[in-house]
C-alpha positions as CSV (number, residue, x, y, z in Angstrom):
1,X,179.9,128.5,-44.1
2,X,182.2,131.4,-43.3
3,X,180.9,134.6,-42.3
4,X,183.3,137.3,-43.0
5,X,181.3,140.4,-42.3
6,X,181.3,139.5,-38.7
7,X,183.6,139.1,-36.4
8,X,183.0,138.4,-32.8
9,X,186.5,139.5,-30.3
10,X,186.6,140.0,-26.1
11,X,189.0,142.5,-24.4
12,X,190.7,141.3,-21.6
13,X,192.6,142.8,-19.6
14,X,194.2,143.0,-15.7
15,X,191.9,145.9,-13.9
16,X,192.7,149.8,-14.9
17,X,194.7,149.0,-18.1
18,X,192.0,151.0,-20.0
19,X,189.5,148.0,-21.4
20,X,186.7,150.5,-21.2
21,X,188.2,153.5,-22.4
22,X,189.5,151.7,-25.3
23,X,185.6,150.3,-26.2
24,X,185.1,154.1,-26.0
25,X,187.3,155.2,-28.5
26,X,186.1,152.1,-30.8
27,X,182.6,153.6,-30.6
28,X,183.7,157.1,-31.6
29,X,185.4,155.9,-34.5
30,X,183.3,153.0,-35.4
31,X,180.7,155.9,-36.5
32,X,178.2,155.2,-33.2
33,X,177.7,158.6,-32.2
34,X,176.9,161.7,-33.6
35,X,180.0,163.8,-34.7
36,X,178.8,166.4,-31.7
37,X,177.0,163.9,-29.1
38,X,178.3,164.3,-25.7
39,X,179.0,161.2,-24.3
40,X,180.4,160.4,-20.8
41,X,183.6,158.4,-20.6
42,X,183.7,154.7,-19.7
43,X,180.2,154.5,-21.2
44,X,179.9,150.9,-20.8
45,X,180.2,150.7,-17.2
46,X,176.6,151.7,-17.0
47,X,176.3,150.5,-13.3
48,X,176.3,153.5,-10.6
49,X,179.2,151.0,-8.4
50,X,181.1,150.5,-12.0
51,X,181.3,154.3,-12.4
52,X,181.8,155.4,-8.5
53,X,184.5,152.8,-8.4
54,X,186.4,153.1,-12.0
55,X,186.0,149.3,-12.2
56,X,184.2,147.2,-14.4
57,X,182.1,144.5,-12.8
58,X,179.7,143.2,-15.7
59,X,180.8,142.0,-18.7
60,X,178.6,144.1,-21.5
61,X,178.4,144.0,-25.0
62,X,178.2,145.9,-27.8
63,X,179.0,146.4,-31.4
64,X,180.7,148.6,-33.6
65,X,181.2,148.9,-37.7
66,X,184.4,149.2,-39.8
67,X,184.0,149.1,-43.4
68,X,180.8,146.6,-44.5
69,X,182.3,144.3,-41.3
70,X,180.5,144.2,-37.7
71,X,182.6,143.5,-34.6
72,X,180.6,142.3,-31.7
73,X,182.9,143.6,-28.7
74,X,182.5,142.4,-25.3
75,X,184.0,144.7,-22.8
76,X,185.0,142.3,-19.7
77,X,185.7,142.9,-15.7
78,X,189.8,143.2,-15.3
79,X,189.4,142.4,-11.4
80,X,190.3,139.0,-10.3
81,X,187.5,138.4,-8.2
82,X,185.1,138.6,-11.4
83,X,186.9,136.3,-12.8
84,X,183.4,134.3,-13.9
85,X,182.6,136.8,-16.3
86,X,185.4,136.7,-17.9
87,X,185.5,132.4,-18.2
88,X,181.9,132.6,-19.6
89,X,181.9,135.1,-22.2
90,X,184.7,133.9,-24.0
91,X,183.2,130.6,-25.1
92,X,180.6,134.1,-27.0
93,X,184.1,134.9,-29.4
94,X,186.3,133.8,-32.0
95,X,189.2,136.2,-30.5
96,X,190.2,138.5,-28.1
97,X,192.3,141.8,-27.5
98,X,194.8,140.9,-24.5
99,X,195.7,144.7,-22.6
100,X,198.5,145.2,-20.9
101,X,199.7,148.4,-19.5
102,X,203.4,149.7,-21.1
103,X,204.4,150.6,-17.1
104,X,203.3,147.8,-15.3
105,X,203.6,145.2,-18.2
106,X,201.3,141.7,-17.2
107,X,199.8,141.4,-13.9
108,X,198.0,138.8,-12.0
109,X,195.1,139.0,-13.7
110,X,197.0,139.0,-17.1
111,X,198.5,135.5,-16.3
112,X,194.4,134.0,-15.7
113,X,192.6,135.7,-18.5
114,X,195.2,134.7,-21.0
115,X,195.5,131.3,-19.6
116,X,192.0,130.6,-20.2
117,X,192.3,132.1,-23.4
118,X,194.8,129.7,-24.8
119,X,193.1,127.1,-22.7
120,X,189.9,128.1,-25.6
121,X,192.3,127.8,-28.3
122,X,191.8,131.6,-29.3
123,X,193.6,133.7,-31.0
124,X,195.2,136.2,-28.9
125,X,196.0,140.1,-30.3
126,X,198.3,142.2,-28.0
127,X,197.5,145.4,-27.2
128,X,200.4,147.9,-25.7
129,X,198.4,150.4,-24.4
130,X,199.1,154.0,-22.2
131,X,202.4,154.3,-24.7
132,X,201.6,158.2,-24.4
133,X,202.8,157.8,-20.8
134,X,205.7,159.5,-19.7
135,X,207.3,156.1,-18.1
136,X,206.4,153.9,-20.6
137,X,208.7,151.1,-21.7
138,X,207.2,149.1,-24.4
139,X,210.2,146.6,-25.5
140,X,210.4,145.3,-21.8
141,X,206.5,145.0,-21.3
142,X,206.7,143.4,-25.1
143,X,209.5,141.0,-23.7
144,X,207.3,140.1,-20.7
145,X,204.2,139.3,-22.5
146,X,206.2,137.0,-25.0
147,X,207.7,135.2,-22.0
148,X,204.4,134.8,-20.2
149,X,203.0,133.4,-23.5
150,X,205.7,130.9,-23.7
151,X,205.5,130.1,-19.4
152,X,201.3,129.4,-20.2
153,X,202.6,126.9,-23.3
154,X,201.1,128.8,-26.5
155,X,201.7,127.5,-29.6
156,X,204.4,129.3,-32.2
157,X,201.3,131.0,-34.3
158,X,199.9,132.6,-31.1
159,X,203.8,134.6,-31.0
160,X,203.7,135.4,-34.8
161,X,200.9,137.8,-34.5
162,X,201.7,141.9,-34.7
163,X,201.9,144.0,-31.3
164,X,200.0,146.8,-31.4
165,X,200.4,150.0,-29.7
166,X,197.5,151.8,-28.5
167,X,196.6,155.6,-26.9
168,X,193.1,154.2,-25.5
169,X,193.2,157.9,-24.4
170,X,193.8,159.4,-27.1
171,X,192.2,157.4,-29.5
172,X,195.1,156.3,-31.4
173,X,196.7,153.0,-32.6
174,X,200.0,152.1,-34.6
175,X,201.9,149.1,-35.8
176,X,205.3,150.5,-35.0
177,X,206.5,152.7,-32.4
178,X,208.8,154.8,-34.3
179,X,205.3,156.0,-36.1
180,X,202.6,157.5,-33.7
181,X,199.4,156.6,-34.7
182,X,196.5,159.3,-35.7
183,X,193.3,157.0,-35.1
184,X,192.4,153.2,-34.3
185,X,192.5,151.8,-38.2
186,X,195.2,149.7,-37.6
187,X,193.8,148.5,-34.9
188,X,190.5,147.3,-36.5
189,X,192.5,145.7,-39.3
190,X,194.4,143.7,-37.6
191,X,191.2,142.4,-35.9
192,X,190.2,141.5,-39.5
193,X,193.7,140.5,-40.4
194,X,194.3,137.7,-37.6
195,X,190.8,137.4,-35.8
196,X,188.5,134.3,-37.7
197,X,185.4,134.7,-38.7
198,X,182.6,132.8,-37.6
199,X,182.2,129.1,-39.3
200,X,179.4,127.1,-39.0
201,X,176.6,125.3,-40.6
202,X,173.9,128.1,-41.4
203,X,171.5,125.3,-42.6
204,X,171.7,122.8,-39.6
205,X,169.3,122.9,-36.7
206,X,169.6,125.7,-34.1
207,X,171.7,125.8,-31.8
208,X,172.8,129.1,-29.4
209,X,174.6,128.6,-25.6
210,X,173.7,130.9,-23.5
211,X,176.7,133.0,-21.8
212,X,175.1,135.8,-20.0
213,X,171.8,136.6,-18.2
214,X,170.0,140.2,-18.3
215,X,167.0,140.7,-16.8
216,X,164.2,143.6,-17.8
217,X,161.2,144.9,-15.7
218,X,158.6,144.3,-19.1
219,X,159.9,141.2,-20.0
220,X,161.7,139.6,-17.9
221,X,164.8,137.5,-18.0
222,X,167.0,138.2,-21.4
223,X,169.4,135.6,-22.3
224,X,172.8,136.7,-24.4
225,X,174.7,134.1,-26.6
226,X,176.3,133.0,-29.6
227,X,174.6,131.0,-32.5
228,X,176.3,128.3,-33.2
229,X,174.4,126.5,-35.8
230,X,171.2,127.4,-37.8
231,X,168.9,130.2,-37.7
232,X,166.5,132.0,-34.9
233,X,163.7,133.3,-36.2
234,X,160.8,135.5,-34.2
235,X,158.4,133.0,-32.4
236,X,159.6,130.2,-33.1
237,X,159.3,127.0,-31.3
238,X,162.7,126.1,-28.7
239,X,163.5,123.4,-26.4
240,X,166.6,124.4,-22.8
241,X,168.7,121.5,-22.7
242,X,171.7,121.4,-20.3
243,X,174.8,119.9,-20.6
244,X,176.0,119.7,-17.6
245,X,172.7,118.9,-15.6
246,X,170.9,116.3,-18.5
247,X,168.1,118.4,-17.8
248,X,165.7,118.9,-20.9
249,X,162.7,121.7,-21.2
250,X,159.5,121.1,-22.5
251,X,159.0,123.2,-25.9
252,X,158.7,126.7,-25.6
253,X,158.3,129.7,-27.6
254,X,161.0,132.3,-28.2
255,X,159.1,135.7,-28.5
256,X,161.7,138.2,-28.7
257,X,165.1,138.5,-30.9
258,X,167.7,141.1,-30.7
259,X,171.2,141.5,-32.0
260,X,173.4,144.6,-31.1
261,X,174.7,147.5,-32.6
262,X,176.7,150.2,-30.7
263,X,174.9,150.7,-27.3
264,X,171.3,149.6,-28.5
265,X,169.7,145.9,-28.7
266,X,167.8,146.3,-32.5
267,X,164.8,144.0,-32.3
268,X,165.3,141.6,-35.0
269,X,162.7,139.1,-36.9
270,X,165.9,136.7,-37.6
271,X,169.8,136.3,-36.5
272,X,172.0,133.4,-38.4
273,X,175.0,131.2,-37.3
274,X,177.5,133.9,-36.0
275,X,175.4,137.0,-34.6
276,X,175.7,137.4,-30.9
277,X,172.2,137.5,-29.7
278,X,169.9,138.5,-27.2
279,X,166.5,136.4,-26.4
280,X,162.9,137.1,-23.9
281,X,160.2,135.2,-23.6
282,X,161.7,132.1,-21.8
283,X,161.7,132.4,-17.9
284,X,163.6,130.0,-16.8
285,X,166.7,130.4,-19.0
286,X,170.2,130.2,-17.4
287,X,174.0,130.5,-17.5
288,X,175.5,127.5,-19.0
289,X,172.1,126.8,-20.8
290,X,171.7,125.8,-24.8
291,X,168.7,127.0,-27.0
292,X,168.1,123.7,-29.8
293,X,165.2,123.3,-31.9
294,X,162.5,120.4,-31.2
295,X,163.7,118.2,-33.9
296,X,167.6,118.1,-32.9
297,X,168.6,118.5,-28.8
298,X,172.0,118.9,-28.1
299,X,173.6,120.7,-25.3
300,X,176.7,122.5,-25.9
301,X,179.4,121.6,-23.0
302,X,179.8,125.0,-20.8
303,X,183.5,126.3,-19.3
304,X,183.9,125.1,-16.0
305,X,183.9,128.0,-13.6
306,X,186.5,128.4,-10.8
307,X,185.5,127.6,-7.7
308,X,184.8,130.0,-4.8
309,X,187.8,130.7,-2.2
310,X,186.0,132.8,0.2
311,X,182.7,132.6,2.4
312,X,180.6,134.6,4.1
313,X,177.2,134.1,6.3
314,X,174.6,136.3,5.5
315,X,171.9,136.2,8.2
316,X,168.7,138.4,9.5
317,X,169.4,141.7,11.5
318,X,168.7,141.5,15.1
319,X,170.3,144.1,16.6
320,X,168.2,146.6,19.0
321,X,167.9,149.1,15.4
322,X,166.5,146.3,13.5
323,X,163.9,147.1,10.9
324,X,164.4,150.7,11.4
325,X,165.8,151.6,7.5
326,X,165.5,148.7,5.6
327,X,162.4,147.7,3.1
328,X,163.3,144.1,3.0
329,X,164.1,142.7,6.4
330,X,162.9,139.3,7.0
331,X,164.5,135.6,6.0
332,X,162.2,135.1,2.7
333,X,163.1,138.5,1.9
334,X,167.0,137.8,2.1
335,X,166.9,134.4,1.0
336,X,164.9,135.3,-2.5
337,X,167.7,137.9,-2.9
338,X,170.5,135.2,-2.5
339,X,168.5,132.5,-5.1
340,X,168.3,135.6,-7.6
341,X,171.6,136.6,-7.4
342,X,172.5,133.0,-8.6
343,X,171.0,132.9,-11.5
344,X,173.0,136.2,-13.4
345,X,176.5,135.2,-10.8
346,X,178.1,131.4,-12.0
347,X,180.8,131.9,-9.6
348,X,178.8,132.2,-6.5
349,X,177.0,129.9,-4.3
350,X,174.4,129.8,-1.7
351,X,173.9,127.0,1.0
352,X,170.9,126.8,4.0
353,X,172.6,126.3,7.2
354,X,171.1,125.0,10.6
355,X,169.2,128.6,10.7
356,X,166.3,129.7,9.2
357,X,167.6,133.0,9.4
358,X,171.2,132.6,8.2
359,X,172.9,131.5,4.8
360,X,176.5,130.2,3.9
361,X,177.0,132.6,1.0
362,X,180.9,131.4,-1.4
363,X,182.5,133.9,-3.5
364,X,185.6,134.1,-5.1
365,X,186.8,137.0,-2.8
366,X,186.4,140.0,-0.7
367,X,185.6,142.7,-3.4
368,X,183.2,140.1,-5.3
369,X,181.2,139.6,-1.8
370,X,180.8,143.4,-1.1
371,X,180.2,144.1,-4.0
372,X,176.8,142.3,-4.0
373,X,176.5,143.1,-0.4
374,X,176.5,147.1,-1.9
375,X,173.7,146.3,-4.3
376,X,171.7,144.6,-1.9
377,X,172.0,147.5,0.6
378,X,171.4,150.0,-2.5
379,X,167.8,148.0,-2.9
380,X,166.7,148.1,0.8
381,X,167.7,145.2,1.9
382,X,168.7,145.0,5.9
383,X,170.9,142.3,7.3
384,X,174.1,141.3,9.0
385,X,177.1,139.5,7.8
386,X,180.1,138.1,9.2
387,X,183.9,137.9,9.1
388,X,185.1,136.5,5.7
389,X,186.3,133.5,6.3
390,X,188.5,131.3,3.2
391,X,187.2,127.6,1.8
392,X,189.6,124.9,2.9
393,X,190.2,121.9,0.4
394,X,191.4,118.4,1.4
395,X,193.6,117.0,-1.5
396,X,195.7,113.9,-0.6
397,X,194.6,113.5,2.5
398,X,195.9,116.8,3.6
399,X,194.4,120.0,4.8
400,X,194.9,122.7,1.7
401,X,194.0,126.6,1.8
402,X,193.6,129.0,-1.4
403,X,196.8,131.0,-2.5
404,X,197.0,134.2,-4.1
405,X,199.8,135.4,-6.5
406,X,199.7,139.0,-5.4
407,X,201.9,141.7,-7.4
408,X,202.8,145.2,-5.3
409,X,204.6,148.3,-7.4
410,X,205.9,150.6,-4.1
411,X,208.7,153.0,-3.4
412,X,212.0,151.6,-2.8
413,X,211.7,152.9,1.2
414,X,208.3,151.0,1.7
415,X,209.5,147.5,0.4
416,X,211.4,146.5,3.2
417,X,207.8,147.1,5.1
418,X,206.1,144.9,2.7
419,X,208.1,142.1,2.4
420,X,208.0,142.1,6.3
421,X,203.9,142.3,6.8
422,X,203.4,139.7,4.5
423,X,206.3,137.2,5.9
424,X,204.6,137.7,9.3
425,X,201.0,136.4,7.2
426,X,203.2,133.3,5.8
427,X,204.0,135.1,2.5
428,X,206.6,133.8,0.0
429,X,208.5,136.4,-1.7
430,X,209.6,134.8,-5.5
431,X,210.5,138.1,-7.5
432,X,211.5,141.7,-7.2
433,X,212.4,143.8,-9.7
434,X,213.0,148.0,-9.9
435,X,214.9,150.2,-8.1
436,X,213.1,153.7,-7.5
437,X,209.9,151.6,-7.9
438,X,209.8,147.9,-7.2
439,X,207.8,145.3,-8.2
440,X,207.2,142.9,-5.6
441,X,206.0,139.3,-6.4
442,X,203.9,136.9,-3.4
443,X,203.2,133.9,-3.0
444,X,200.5,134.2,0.0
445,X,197.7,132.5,1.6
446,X,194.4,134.0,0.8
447,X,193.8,134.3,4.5
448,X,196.7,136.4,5.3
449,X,195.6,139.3,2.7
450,X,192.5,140.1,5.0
451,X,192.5,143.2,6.4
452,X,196.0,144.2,4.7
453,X,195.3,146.4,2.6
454,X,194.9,149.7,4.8
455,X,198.1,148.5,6.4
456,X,199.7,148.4,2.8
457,X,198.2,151.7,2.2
458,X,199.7,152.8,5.3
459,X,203.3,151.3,5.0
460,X,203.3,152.7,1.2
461,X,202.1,156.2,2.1
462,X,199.3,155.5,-0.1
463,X,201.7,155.5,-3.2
464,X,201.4,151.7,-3.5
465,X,199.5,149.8,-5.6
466,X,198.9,145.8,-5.2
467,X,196.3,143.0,-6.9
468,X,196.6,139.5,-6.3
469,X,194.7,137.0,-8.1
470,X,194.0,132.9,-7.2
471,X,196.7,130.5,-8.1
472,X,196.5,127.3,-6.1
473,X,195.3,125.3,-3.0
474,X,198.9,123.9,-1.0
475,X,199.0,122.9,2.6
476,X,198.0,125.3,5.3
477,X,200.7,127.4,6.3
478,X,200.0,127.9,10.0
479,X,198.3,130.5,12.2
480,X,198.5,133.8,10.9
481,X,198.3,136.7,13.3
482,X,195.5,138.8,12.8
483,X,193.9,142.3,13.9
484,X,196.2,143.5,16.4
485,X,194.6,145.8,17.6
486,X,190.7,145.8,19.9
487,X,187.4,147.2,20.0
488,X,186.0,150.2,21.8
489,X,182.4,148.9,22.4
490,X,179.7,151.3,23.7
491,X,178.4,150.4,27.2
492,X,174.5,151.6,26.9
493,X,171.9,152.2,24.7
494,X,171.8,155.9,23.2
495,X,172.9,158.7,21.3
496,X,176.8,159.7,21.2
497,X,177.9,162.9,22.8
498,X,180.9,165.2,22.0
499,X,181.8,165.0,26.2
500,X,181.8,161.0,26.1
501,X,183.7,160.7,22.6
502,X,186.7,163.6,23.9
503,X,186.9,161.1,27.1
504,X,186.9,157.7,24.4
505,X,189.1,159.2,22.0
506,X,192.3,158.9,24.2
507,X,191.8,155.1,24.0
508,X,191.9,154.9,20.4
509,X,190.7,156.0,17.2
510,X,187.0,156.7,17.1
511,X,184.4,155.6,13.8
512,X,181.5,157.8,15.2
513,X,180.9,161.3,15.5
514,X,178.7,163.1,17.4
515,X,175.0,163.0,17.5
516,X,175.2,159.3,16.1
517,X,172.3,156.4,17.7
518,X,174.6,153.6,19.0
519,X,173.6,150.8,21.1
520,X,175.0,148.4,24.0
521,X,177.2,146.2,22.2
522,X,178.1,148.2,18.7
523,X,181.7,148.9,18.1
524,X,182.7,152.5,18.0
525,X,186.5,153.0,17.2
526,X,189.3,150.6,17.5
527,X,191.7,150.5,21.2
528,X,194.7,150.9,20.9
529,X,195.5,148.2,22.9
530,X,195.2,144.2,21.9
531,X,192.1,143.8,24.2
532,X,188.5,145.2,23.7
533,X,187.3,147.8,25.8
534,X,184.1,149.3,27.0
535,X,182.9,153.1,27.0
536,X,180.4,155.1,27.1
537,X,180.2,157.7,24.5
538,X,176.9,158.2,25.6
539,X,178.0,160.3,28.6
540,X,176.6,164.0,29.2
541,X,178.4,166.8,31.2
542,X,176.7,167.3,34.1
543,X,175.6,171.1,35.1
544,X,176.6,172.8,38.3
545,X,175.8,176.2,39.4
546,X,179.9,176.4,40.1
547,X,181.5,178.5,37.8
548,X,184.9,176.9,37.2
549,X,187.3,179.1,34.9
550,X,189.8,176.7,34.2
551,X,187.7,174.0,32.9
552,X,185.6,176.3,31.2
553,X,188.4,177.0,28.8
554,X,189.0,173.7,27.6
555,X,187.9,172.8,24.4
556,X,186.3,169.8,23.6
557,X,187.8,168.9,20.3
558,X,187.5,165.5,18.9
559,X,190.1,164.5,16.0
560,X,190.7,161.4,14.4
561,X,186.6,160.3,13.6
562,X,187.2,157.9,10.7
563,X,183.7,156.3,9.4
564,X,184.8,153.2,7.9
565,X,183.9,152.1,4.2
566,X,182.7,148.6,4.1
567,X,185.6,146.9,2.7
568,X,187.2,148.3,5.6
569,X,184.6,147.2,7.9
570,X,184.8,143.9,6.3
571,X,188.5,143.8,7.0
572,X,187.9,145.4,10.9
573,X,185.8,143.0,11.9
574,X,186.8,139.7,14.1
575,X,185.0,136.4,14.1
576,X,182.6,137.5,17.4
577,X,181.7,140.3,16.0
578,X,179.2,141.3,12.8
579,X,178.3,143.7,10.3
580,X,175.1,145.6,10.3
581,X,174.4,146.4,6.7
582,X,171.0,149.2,6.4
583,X,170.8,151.0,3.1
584,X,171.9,154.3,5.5
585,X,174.5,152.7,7.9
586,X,177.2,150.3,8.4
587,X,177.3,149.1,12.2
588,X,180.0,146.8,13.6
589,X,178.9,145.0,16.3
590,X,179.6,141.9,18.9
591,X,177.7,139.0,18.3
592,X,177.4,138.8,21.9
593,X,175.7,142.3,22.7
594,X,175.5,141.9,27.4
595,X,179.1,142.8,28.2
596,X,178.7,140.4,31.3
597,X,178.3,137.4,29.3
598,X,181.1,138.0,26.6
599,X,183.4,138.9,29.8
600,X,182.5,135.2,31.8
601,X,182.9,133.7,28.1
602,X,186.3,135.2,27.4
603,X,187.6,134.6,31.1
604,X,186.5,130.6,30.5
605,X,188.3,130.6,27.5
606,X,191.5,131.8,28.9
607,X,191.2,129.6,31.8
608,X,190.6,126.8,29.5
609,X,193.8,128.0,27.4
């Protein structure tokens, strides 16, 4: 059976090349609103991070209607490190709507979501969008995509299929550039035109794998996938197998049906081969799971998902402030976190160590591990992490670390800065191209981007923009220098003063203001020399009854306080010292908090050296 008033596409895109706004627009016009609703922009990133950040982190789904046909959407993440929920969600479609930017043309992130796309056999619709930009240039991006096509190996019918051009912006769409587009019609009929409908067997037994996990207060865990085969009907009687596990369920019933349409799940009594559905009732369903009936079990195979590059140890807070701010502070607490967190993330993983108290968390990088740190810290959850650190791999008998493609656009005077930084951190350069702006291309150990990026943002004047995106493992490369700069660590237990911080502040840059609870041991600015350095920012100005009128003049002005976000922190931090994460503060710290000890352990290191 073909279904042809259905059909069932993902957009994918490299992050900020307008995925989101363009599901916007496709709402508008696909009659989901009223014709004078007010509706925010990037509706679908419904998450307060998606929307404070402009990124998308979740892939979401939702439905609009041209004509008597349904198109199930699924708006996915464009940032490498989320990378997961972009390799699960397309085993959900029949298609998908590849976005490339007309200025920056493909990126990173490009290359991997369409590689996996062709990898799926799916057909691929190329999307031009931002031509209303003033730098736009279309036939070279065009040019580009067609050659990255032909570098991932896709077969001659994945190049015969239109290029649209797309406003996301502005709502518009057109076949040819010479004729500006008014709305997004040819866009949705070329999704008709070149996207396949669902086929299946609508008789057969039932069959749905599970892609995505939701999770509701009243009831419960929600699963979200594709039927494959058959029909679902309210109540009946299901059995969880697992492909990759063997693992089999006993029977169970399914009490709840939805499918979508627009920005609502529509409770439904019954959904057929095709619909993209969501189901409650069943506690223990998971990622990679497949829904059968009693009488035929067979497990659909699941995408394998790329491993992790990057770990991190999550452990409980025992600093002097500990339990002071956080509702969940204990082991039981954190670890029940971690184990939840697995069953919505496939791409991250969570190991016991030798410590009751501390757990070996893998992710597949920086942003994806703050990112959950965030939400934890959002719930009440108090706790201390360390220094990311990357996965090493042994292949052939030889030592491997992770390598990032990374792609930086900068100012012609800031290249020569680049290309420098990230030679020093064992970075290959293999392409530039531009002149006013160029387009830098790395090949660079993952280990050599940490704690980069506010360099980059400093060497580019904060006019450059870079993304890198997992590639390979290859032989490690070597040391690679890192922070080169120390800490200024407070000296006592107390609260920070403006006289103690105008007496730091000549040493370095300071991260605390005045009035601020610090302890013996926390980090408070960075030195300006390589070596760490103890002060006390704690200090008061003693009174005299001697009136002194030159010192009475001077002002004490502190400049230069920079709190530091936690990506930053993340990237400050060295591998003795921790994170304090409290759902009010972020506190680096030593591990080591008695000066005396960390100075005997340093000297025997040296002497050792």
């Amino acid at each position: 059976m073909i279904r042809n008033d259905i059909r069932n596409i993902a957009i994918i895109a490299h992050v900020d090349h307008g995925k989101t706004t363009l599901v916007d627009e496709m709402l508008k016009q696909g009659g989901v609103y009223r014709q004078n609703q007010q509706v925010a922009d990037r509706v679908m990133d419904s998450n307060d991070i998606e929307r404070e950040r402009g990124i998308t982190i979740l892939a979401k789904n939702t439905a609009v209607h041209y004509g008597d046909t349904k198109i199930n959407v699924v708006d996915t993440p464009g940032h490498a490190d989320f990378g997961g929920e972009v390799e699960r969600v397309l085993k959900m479609v029949d298609g998908v709507l590849l976005l490339v930017d007309s200025f920056e043309g493909p990126m990173p992130q490009t290359r991997f979501v369409l590689g996996r796309a062709l990898a799926l056999k799916l057909p691929v619709i190329v999307v031009v969008n931002k031509v209303d930009r003033p730098d736009a240039r279309c036939e070279e991006v065009i040019d580009e995509v067609l050659d990255l096509f032909i570098e991932l190996g896709a077969d001659e019918s994945a190049l015969d299929r239109p290029m649209v051009y797309a406003s996301a912006r502005q709502g518009t769409a057109t076949l040819d550039l010479d004729k500006p587009g008014t709305d997004l019609i040819p866009l949705f009929e070329t999704i008709l035109s070149y996207i396949p409908a669902p086929e299946g067997d609508e008789e057969g037994p039932a069959q749905v794998l599970i892609s995505t996990i939701d999770y509701n207060e009243y009831v419960g865990r929600i699963g979200v996938g594709r039927i494959s085969r058959g029909k679902l009907t309210e109540g009946m009687p299901v059995i969880i197998s697992n492909y990759n596990t063997g693992i089999t369920s006993n029977q169970l019933r399914l009490n709840t049906l939805y499918t979508f349409d627009g920005l609502k799940r529509i409770e439904t009594t019954e959904a057929i081969m095709g619909d993209i559905v969501a189901l409650s009732g069943i506690e223990n369903i998971s990622i990679g799971d497949t829904l059968c009936t009693p009488e035929c079990v067979e497990a659909l195979p699941f995408v394998k998902i790329t491993e992790p590059t990057v770990t991190m140890t999550f452990s409980v807070n025992n600093s002097p402030f500990a339990g002071r701010e956080g509702d969940y502070v204990t082991s039981r607490h954190l670890r029940a976190r971690l184990m939840k967190e697995l069953q919505t993330d496939v791409s991250l993983r969570v190991n016991e160590t030798d410590s009751p108290d501390a757990f070996e968390v893998r992710g597949r990088g920086e942003l994806h591990l703050s990112i959950l740190i965030e939400n934890m810290r959002r719930q009440g959850y108090e706790f201390q992490v360390s220094k990311p650190q990357v996965l090493f791999q042994e292949i052939d008998g030889k030592k491997c670390e992770p390598m990032e493609r990374m792609v930086a656009d900068v100012p012609q005077a800031a290249a020569g800065a680049v290309i420098e930084k990230i030679g020093r951190r064992r970075g290959v350069l293999e392409a530039m191209h531009g002149l006013e702006r160029v387009r830098l291309e790395f090949l660079v150990p993952s280990r050599g981007l940490f704690g980069y990026r506010s360099e980059f943002m400093t060497d580019t004047r904060g006019e450059g923009v870079m993304s890198a995106v997992f590639d390979r493992y290859e032989p490690v490369k070597g040391d690679i220098p890192t922070r080169n700069a120390g800490a200024m660590v407070c000296f006592e237990d107390g609260e920070s003063t403006s006289y103690g911080l105008f007496g730091a502040q000549e040493r370095g840059s300071l991260f605390v203001g005045p009035q601020t609870a610090v302890y013996k041991g926390m980090i408070c600015g960075q030195n300006a020399r390589n070596e760490d350095l103890v002060v006390n920012v704690c200090r008061q100005k003693h009174v005299t009854n001697i009136r002194n009128a030159a010192s009475s003049e001077d002002s004490l002005r502190l400049v230069g306080i920079h709190p530091l976000t936690l990506e930053e922190c993340l990237e400050f931090i060295a591998d003795d010292e921790l994170l304090e994460i409290t759902p009010q503060n972020l506190r680096m710290r030593k591990r080591e908090l008695n000066h005396e000890i960390r100075a005997r352990a340093q000297s025997r290191a040296k002497n050792n050296a």
